[in-house]
C-alpha positions in Angstrom: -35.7 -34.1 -34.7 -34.4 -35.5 -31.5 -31.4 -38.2 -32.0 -33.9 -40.8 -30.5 -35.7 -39.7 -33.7 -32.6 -40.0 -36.1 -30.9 -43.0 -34.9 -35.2 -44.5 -35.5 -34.6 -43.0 -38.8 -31.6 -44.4 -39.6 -32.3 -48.3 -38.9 -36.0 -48.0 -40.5 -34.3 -47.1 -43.6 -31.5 -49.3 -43.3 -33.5 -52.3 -42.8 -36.2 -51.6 -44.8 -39.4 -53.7 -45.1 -37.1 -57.3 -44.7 -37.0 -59.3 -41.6 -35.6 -57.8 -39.6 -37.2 -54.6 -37.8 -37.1 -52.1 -35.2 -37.9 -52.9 -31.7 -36.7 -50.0 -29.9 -34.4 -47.5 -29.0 -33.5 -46.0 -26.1 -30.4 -43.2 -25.2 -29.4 -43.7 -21.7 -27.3 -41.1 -19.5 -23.5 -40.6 -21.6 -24.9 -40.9 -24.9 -25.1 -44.9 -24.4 -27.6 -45.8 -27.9 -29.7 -48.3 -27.4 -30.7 -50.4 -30.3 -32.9 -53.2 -30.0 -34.2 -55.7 -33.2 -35.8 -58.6 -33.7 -37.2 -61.2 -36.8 -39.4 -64.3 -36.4 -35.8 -66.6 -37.1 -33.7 -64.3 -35.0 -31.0 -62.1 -35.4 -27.6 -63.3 -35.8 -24.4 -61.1 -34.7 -23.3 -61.0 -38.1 -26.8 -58.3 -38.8 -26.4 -56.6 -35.3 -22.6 -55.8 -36.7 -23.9 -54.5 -39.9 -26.5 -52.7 -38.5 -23.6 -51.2 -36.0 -21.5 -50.2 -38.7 -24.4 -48.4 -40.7 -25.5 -46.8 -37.6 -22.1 -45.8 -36.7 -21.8 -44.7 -40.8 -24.5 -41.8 -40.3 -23.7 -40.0 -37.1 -20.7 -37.6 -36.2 -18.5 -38.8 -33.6 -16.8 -35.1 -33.9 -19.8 -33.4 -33.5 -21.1 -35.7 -29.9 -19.4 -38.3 -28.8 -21.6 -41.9 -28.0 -21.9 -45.3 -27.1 -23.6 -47.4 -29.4 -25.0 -51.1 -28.3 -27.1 -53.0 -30.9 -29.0 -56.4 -30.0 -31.3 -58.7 -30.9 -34.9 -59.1 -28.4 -34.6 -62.0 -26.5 -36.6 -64.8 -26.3 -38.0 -63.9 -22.9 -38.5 -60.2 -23.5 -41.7 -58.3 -23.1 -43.3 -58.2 -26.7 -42.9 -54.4 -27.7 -44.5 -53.7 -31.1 -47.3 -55.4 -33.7 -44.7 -57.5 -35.9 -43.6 -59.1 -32.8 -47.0 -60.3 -31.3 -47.9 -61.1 -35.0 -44.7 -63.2 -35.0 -46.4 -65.3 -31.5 -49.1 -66.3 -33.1 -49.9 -70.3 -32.0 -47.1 -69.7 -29.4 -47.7 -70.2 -25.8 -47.6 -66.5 -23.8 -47.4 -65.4 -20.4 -49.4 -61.9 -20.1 -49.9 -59.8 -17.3 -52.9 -57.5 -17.4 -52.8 -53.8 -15.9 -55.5 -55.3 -13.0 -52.9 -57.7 -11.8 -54.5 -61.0 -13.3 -52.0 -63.3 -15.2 -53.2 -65.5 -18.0 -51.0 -67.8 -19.8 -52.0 -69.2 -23.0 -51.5 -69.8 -27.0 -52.0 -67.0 -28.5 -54.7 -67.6 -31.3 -55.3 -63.7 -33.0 -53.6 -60.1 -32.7 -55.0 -56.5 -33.7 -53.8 -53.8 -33.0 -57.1 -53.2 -30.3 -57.0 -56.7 -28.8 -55.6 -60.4 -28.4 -57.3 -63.9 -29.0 -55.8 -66.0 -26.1 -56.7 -69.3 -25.5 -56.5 -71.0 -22.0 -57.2 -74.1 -20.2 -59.3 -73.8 -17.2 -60.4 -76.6 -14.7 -64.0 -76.6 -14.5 -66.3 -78.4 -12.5 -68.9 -79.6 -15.0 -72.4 -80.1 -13.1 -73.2 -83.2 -10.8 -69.7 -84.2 -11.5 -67.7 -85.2 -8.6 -63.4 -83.5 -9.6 -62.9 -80.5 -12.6 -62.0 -81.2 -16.2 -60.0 -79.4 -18.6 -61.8 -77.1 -20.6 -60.7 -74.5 -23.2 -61.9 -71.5 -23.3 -60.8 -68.2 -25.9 -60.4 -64.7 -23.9 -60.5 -61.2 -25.3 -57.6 -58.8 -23.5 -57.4 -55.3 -25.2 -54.4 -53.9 -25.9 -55.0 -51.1 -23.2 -55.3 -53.9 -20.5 -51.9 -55.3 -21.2 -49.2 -54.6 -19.0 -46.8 -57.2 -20.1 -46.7 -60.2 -22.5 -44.0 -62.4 -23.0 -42.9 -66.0 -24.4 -43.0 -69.1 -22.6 -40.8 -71.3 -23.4 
């Protein structure tokens, strides 16, 4: 198991199936740990400490020494894994698609395949003389999202 792997390990079973869950982590150059987490209220300091301590708990300084740095995702990060899109739904998103087009919209439905994203468009309707506001629901798959984050 690779100490990506383990320090994984560890916070799943820490936090369990509550609200708070894993985002990510990452183990820079130096043994600087990563850990980022997230909820649909946010995460206070007082969880990241805990979370630190546990973390801290279950590895072996003795053994490798480390740096150990856990966060919360922040409002404006990109959205990372299935809770946190699940946690956008009706919120207004910014995503960025892997062909360079940038939609921005309320996000109406998430699977794990694709995104329900609904948009206002200016269309010209026909024999009508300036555009109107029209909504309109687009289908982005998963695979054609580079990057999706909140607007706020």
């Amino acid at each position: 198991m690779t100490a990506k792997e383990q320090v994984a390990e560890i916070v799943t079973d820490y936090l369990g199936t509550g609200a708070i869950f894993l985002v990510d982590v990452a183990i820079h150059p130096g043994n600087r740990i990563v850990v980022e987490v997230d909820s649909a209220d946010g995460v206070c300091i007082d969880d990241c400490v805990a979370l630190s301590k546990h973390i801290e708990s279950k590895l072996d300084r003795d053994v490798e020494d480390f740096e150990l740095e856990v966060g919360s995702a922040g409002l404006t990060s990109p959205l990372r894994v299935m809770r946190q899109w699940e946690n956008c739904i009706d919120c207004e998103l910014s995503v960025l698609q892997t062909n360079g087009i940038k939609e921005t919209g309320h996000l109406r439905a998430v699977s794990p395949e694709a995104i329900r994203l609904e948009v206002i468009r200016m269309v010209k309707p026909e024999g009508a003389k300036r555009k109107k506001p029209e909504t309109q629901e687009l289908t982005i798959a998963m695979a054609d999202i580079k990057q999706a984050v909140r607007v706020i």
